[in-house]
N, C-alpha and C positions, 0 to 999 in steps of 0.2 A: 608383429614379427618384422625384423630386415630380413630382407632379400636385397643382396649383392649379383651382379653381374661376374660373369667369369673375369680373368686377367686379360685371356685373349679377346673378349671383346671389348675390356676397357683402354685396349691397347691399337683398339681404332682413333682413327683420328676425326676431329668434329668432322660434320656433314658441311661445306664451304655453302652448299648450295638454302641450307635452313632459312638463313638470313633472308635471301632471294624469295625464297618460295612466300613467308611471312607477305613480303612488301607485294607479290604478284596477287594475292588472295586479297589485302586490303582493296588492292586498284579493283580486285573484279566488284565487292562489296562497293566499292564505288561507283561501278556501273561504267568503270574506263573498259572500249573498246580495244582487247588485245591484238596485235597479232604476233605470234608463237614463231619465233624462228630459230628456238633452243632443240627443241625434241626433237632423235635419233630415230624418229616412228615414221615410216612412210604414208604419207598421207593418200597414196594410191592401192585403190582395193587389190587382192587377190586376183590375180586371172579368173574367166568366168569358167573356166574348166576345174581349175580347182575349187570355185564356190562350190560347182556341181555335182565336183567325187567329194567333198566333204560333207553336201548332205544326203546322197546317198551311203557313203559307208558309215558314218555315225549313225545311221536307221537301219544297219544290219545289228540285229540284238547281239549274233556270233563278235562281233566287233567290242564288246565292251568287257572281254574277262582281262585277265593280266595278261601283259605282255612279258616278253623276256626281257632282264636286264640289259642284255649284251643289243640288242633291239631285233624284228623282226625277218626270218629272211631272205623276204622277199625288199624290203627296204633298202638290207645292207647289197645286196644284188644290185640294184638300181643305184646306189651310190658306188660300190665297183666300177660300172658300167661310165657312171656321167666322170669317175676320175679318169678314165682310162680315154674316153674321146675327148673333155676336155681340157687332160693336164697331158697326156701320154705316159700315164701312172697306172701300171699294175697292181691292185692289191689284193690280198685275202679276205673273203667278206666273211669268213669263219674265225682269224684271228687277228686280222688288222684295220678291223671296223668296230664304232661301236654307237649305237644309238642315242644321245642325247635330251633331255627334255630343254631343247633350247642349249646354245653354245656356252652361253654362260655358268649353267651347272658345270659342265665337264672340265672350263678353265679354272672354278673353285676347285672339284673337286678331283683334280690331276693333282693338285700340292698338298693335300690329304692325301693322296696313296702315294708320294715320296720326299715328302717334307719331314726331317724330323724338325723338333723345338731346338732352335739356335742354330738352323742350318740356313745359309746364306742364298735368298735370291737377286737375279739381275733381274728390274723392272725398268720399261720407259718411262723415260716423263717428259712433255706431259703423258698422261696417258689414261685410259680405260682403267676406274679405278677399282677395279674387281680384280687384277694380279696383284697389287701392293698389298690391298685390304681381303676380299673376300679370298683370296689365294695364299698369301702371302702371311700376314697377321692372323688370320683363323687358326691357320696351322702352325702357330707359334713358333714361323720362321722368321726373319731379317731381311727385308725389302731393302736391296741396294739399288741406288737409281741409275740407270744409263740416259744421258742428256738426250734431249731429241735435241738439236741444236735446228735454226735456219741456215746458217752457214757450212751445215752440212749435211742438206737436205733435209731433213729432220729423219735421219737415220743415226743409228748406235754409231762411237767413234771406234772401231775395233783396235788400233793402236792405244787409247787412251783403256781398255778396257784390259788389255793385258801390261799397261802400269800395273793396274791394279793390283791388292792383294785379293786371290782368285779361291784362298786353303775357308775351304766350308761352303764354295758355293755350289749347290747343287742341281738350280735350274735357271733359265730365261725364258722370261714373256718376249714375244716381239708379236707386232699387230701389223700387217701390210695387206693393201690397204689400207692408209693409218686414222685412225678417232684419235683426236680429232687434226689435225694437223691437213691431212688430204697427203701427205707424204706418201710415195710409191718404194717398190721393192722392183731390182731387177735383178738375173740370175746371177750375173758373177758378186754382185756383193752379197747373195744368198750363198753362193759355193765361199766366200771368206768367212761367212757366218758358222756355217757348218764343219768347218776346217778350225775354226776358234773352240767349236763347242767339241770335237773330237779330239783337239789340244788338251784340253781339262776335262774330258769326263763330265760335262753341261748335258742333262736333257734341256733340247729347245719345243717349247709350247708355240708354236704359230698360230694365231687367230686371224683366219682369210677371211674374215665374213663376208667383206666389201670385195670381192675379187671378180663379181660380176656388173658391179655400176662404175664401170670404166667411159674415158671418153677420148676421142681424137686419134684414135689409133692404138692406146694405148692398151695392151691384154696383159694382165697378171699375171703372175706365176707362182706357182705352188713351190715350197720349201720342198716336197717328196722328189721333186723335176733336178733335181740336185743330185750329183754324184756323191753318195755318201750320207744323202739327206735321210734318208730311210733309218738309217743305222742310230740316231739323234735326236728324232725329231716326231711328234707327235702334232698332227693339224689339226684345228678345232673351224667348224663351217657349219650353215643351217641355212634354211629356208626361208628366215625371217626377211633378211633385204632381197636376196633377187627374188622372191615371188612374193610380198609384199606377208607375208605370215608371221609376224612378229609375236603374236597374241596365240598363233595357234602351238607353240613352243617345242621346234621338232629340229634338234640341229645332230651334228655326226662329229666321232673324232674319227680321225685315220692316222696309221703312221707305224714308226715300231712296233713287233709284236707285244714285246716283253712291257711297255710303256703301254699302252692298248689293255692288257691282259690288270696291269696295276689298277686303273682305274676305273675297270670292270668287279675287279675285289672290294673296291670300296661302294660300286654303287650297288652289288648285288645285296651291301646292308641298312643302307637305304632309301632306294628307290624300284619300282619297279615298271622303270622304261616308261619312255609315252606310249601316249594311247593306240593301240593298234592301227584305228581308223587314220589318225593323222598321219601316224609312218605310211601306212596304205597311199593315201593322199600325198603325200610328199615320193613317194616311190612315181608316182604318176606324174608330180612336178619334173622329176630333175628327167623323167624318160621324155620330156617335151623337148628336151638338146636333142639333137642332130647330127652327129657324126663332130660333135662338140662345141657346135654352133648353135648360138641362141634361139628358140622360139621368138616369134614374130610380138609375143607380150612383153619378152626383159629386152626387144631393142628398142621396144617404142618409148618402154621405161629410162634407158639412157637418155632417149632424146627429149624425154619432158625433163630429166634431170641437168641434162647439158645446156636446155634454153634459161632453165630459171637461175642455173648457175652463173649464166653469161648475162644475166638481166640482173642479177644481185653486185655482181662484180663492177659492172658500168657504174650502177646508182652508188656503190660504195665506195669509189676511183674519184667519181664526181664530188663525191663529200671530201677527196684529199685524204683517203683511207688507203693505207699498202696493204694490197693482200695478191698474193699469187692464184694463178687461175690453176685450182686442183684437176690432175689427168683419171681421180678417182673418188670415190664415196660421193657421199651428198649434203656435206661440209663446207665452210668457206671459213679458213683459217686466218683473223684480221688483226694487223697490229693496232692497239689503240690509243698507246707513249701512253701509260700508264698504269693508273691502279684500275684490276677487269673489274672488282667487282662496282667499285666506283664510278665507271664508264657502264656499268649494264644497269646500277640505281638511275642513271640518268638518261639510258633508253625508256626505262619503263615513263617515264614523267611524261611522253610522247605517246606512251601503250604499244611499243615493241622489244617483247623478252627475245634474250640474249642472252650464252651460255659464257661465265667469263670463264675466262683460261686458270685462274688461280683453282677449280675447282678440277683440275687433271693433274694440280700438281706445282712447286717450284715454279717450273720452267716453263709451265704456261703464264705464269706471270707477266704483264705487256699484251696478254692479244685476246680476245672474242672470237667462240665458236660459234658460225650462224647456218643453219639447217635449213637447207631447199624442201623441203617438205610443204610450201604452200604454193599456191597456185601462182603464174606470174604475178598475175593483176594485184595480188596482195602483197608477195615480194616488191613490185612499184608504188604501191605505195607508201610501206614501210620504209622503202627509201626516202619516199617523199617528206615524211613524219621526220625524219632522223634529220632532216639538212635543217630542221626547226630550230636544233642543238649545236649541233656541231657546226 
């Protein structure tokens, strides 16, 4: 028998990262010592308060029937609670919350509950390629790109974006804290964002995930913190980076009702909510803030973020590498003059993976994403490895 693939998923584009993966698997088969400075996974465990409510409540039997689509609500309670001390954001946890299995579900399936086929999106590039394809292409919309540019911060050009022909577009991805770039968001070109997207009738999808691995001063702010934000805008957040829970898959939307209630209707068909225990456990995560000040684990978490960041940028400077020192995530956004993925086959000859930029997109074309996620001592001498080459 054939069997054919749908349209929409033949209308993805190749995987950039295949080729990579290929040549990293021969090296290990080779028995070359890696070190990993591609993956977006925190290499730092869970708080020991959360290891603790997790194997407690995963050992209450009561914990293991279904949960509600919309999520549990004592969860969406404690997420009310952590926007309200630390964004100064009001919300409904009965109709402007909604429970996640991981942020990633929700930014797929927010453009299922108002995408039709042939309706136009504004995506970044480069960017998290789960709005162009899993968002975007699934639901048989039109991924239009908004440059991240460096010349302009690697933020959207909102003059260059009402050039534009604007007639079918129906939404915008934006990610601040940005993957990978390190590029920031502050409020007044958040209120130009939101004044663009109430222009044309745009729902905006914000994906905050990183708005708690900030450094130097620097505090994030929510798209909701916006006059008008509410009215537009849908936030997508989780638990994955600021309490290191990436695997245990528990994240939230918040934001417009009528936007919130959409993508509640799609997932009440199929999913049903994470697991109790975890919302439970992530309820007990974000009530560790403080009048919206961090627990004493996500500031210790910056400053091992902040040293390895500042020990990769030295070693990278010294090799005659331009990269900006990011005020957020845990990224280091590097230009490389040239072809990434060509500059990442030639880290690996050394045994250091590297994320090229052609795989976010265009316009990551020229530059390599490298992820603090190893301990210094290994970040040092990954650097050391690289000056072999370059």
């Amino acid at each position: 028998m054939r069997f054919e693939v749908a349209d929409r998923v033949k209308n993805l584009p190749p995987y950039i990262f295949a080729e990579l993966e290929k040549i990293i698997n021969e090296k290990k088969r080779q028995g070359v010592d890696l070190i990993s400075l591609s993956i977006g996974d925190p290499d730092l465990p869970p708080p020991k308060f959360v290891l603790e409510a997790l194997a407690e409540e995963s050992s209450n039997p009561n914990n293991h029937n279904y949960s509600f689509s919309q999520g549990e609500p004592e969860f969406k309670e404690a997420v009310a609670e952590w926007y309200r001390g630390r964004f100064n954001v009001d919300l409904d946890p009965k109709s402007e919350i909604i429970a996640l299995i991981g942020s990633k579900e929700g930014l797929a399936n927010i453009a299922r509950a108002f995408v039709n086929p042939g309706d136009k999106v504004l995506v970044p590039n480069p960017a998290y390629p789960v709005y162009a394809n899993g968002a975007t292409i699934l639901s048989e919309g039109i991924p239009v790109d908004m440059p991240l540019l460096e010349e302009n911060d690697f933020k959207p050009d909102i003059e260059s974006l009402e050039r534009m022909d604007l007639k079918g577009v129906k939404m915008m991805f934006l990610n601040y804290p940005n993957n990978p770039t390190g590029g920031v968001m502050d409020r007044d070109y958040l209120k130009e964002i939101v004044e663009f997207a109430q222009r044309h009738d745009i729902i905006v999808c914000y994906d905050n995930a990183y708005s708690e691995i900030t450094f130097d001063g620097y505090r994030a702010p929510s798209i909701l913190e916006v006059e008008g934000g509410k009215d537009v805008s849908v936030e997508f957040h989780s638990c994955s980076k600021t309490f290191s829970m990436t695997g245990d898959r528990i994240g939230f939307a918040v934001g417009n009702e009528k936007i919130i209630n959409g993508l509640l209707r799609v997932k009440t068909q199929i999913d049903s909510g994470p697991p109790r225990y975890t919302q439970i456990v992530a309820a007990k995560a974000l009530r560790s803030y403080v009048n919206g000040e961090p627990p004493e684990y996500v500031r210790r978490m910056r400053e091992i973020y902040r040293e390895r960041r500042d020990e990769l940028i030295r070693g990278l400077q010294r090799l005659g590498l331009k990269c900006r020192k990011p005020l957020a995530t845990f990224y280091v956004w590097v230009k490389c003059g040239g072809d990434s993925m060509d500059f990442c086959r030639r880290l690996l000859d050394v045994g250091v993976v590297a994320t090229p930029g052609i795989g976010f997109g265009e316009y990551g074309e020229g530059y390599v994403r490298f992820s603090v996620t190893q301990p210094v001592e290994m970040i040092r001498e990954a650097c050391e490895r690289m000056e072999k080459i370059l």
